[in-house]
N, C-alpha and C positions, 0 to 999 in steps of 0.2 A: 412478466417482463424481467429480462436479465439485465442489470446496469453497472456498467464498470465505466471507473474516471481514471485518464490517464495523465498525467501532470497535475501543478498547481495549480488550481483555477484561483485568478488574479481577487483578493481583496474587492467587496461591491465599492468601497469608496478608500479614498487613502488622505492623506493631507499634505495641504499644497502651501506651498510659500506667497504672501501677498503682501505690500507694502500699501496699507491704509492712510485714505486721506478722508477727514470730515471737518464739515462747515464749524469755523472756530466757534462760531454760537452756539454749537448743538452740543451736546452732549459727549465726552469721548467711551464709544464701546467696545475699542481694544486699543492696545499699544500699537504705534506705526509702524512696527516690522512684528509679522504675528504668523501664525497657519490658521487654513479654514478647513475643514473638511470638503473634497469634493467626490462629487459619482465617479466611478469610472462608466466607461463608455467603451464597452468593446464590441469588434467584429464578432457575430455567432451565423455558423453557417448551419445549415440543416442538409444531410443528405440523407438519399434514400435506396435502398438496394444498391449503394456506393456510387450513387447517380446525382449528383450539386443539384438542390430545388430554390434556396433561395439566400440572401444574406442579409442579416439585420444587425441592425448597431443598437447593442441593448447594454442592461446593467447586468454583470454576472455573477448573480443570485436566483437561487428557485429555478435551475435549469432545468430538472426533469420536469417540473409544472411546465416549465415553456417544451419544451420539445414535444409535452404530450397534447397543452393545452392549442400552441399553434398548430401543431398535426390536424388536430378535430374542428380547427376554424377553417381549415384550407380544406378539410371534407376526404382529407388520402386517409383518415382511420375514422372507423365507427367509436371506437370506445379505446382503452387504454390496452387491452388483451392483444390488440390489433397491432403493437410494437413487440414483435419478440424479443429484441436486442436494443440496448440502447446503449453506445461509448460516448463519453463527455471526453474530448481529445484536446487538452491545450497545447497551444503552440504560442511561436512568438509572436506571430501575425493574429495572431485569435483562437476562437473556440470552435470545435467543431462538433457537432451532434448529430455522430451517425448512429441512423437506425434500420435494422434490419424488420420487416414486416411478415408477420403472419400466413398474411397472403400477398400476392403479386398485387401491386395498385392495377386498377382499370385502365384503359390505354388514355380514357380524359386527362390521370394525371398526367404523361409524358407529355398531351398538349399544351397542359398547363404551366409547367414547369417557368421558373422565375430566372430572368436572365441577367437581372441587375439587381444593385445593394438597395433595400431597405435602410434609408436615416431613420435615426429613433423620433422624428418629428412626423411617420408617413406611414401606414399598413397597409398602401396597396401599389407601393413604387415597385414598378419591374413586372407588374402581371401585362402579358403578351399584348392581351386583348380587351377591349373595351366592355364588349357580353362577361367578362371574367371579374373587373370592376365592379360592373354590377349585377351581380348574380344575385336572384332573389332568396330572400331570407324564409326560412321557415317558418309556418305561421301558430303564433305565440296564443296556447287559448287556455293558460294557465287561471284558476280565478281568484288568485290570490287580492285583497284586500290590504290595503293600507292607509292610516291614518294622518292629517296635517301634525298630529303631535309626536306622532312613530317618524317621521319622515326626519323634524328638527331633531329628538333623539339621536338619531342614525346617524345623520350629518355631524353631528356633535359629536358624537363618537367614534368617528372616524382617524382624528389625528393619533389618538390613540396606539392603532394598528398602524400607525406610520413612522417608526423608528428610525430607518433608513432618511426618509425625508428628516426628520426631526433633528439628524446630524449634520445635513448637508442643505436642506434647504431647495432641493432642485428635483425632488422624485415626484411622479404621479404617482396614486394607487388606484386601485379597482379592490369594491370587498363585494360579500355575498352578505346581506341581511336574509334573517327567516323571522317568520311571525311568533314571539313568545320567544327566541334566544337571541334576538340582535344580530349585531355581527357574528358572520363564524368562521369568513376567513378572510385575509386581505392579502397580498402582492402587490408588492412594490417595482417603478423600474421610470428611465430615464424618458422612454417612449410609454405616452399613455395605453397604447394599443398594446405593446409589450404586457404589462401590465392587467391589461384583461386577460392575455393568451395564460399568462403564465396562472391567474383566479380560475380561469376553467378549467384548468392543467390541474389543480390543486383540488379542484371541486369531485372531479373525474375519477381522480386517484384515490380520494378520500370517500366517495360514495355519497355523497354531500347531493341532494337534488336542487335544482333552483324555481321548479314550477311551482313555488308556492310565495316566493320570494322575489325581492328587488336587488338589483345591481348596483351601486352608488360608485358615482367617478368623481374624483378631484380636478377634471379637464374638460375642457368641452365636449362637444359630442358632434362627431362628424359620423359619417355614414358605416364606415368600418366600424364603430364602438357598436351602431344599433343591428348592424348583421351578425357581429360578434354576440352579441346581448342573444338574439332570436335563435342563435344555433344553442347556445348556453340550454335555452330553455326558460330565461327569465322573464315574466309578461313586465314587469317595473322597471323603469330605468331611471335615475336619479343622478343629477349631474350638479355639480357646483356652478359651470362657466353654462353659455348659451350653446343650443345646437345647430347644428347648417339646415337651411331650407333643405336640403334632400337627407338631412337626416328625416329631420319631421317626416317629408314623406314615408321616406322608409319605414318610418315607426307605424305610422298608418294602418299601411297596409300589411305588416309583421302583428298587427294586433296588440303591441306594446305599449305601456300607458308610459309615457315619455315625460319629465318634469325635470325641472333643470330651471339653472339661477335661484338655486338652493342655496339662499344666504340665512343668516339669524333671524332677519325680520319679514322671512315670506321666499315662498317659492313658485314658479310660473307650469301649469299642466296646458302641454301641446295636443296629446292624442289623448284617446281613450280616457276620460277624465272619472268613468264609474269605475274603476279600482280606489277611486280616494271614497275613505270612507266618515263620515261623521264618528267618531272615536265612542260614544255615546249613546248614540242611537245604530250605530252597525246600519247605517244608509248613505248613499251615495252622499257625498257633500254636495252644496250647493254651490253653485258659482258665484266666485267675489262680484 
C-alpha cells in the first residue's frame, strides 16, 4: 500500500477555554478561569475508486488503522494488500481517506454504499438497508482460554494504553490482549466503534492474529462492537459497561465468549462461558 498525506491533519485534542464553578464545600481543583484539554471531533470521509461510501465523526489519530481497519469491517477488502493507494486529504471541512483498490469491489459494495454521516456515538447510521444492519458475523471458533485473574489484569491495565483519554477525559479505546503478553495494542477515539475499526486496522497491519486472544472495550457493547469483534477473529470480548440484548444474541451465535461489567470487584459471562478458565487447574470455571 502507497500512503501520501496531504495537509495538516488537525491535533487529536487541543485546549479549550472554561470558566469553573464548584460546590463551596468541596474541594477547589483548578482556578475559575482555566483550559481543559478536549478531543477534537472531526468529519472523516472514506472514498473508494473516488466513489463517497461513507462519513464518520471520529478523532484524528491512527487514520491508516481506521481507513484499513473500517475497510475490513465493511467487508470491501480482504486484507490490507487489498488497498493499493491510500491519500489522507485534509481540508477545512474535514478529512478525507481516499483509497484506491487492488481490485474493483464487487457490485454488493456499490449496493451497499453509505448515504449519511456517521456521529461518533453510532457504527451503523446510513446503511441503506435493514439485511445490511444486520449482517451475520462470522463464526468465532478460536479456542482460546482465559482466566478470572487474566481478565482483572487486563482491565487494570488497560488505562495504561489510554493516553489520549488520560488528557481529556472523553476517549474510548479497544485493545487486543494475547495469552502470555497482555496487551499488545490499543486505539483510541471519540466513538467507541471508531476505536475498534481503527485496533483491527493496527492488528492487520501489524500481522498481529486475534484467534487466540480477547478484545477488551472501555464502553458498552451493542451489536456493531460484537460483529466488529467476529470479523477481527477474536472468540473473547470483554467489556467494562453492559451489553444490548441483541448484542448477547449476536455473540451466541458468532461463537464469542462475551463478558462485560468488568469492574474491580467481578465481572458478568453472557455466552459461551467455557473459555473462562480455572487459572490453576486450566478447567472451565465454575459458575458463581
Amino acid at each position: 500500500m502507497t500512503a501520501l498525506e496531504i495537509g495538516a491533519v488537525p491535533r487529536p485534542f487541543c485546549e479549550a477555554s472554561r470558566l469553573v464553578r464548584r460546590r463551596a464545600s468541596g474541594p477547589r481543583l483548578a482556578p475559575p478561569r482555566a483550559t481543559r484539554a478536549v478531543p477534537e471531533e472531526t468529519a472523516v470521509a472514506f472514498s473508494y475508486e473516488g466513489a463517497a461510501y461513507a462519513v464518520m465523526m471520529a478523532t484524528p489519530a491512527d487514520l491508516t488503522d481506521f481507513a484499513i481497519g473500517f475497510s475490513l469491517t465493511e467487508r470491501i477488502i480482504g486484507s490490507p494488500r487489498d488497498i493499493e493507494t491510500l491519500e489522507t486529504v485534509s481540508t477545512a471541512d474535514g478529512i478525507m481517506l481516499r483509497m484506491n483498490l487492488a481490485n474493483r469491489p464487487a457490485a454488493a459494495y456499490w449496493e451497499r454504499r453509505r448515504r449519511l454521516a456517521g456521529p461518533s456515538g453510532c457504527g451503523l447510521c446510513g446503511l441503506e438497508s435493514l439485511a445490511d444492519a444486520m449482517r451475520r458475523p462470522p463464526l468465532v471458533t478460536g479456542g482460546a482460554r482465559i482466566s478470572r485473574e487474566e481478565i482483572f489484569d487486563a482491565m487494570a491495565a488497560l488505562p495504561d494504553w489510554q493516553p489520549m483519554n488520560r488528557a481529556t477525559g472523553a476517549l474510548h479505546a479497544a485493545a487486543l490482549w494475547l495469552p502470555g503478553d497482555g496487551i499488545v495494542a490499543a486505539r483510541e477515539d471519540v466513538g467507541r466503534h471508531n476505536a475498534l475499526d481503527k485496533l483491527i486496522g493496527a492488528a492487520a497491519r501489524e500481522g498481529i492474529s486475534a484467534t487466540g486472544g480477547a478484545v477488551l472495550l472501555t464502553s458498552r457493547v451493542s451489536v456493531e462492537m460484537v460483529q466488529k469483534a467476529a470479523i477481527l477473529g477474536a472468540p473473547i470480548l470483554v467489556a467494562i459497561s453492559a451489553p444490548t440484548a441483541l448484542a448477547v444474541r449476536v455473540a451466541e451465535t458468532a461463537g464469542i465468549t462475551l463478558a462485560a461489567v468488568a469492574r474491580q470487584d467481578g465481572f458478568e459471562v453472557f455466552t459461551h462461558p467455557g473459555r473462562l478458565v480455572d487459572s490453576a487447574l486450566e478447567q472451565p470455571a465454575a459458575a458463581d
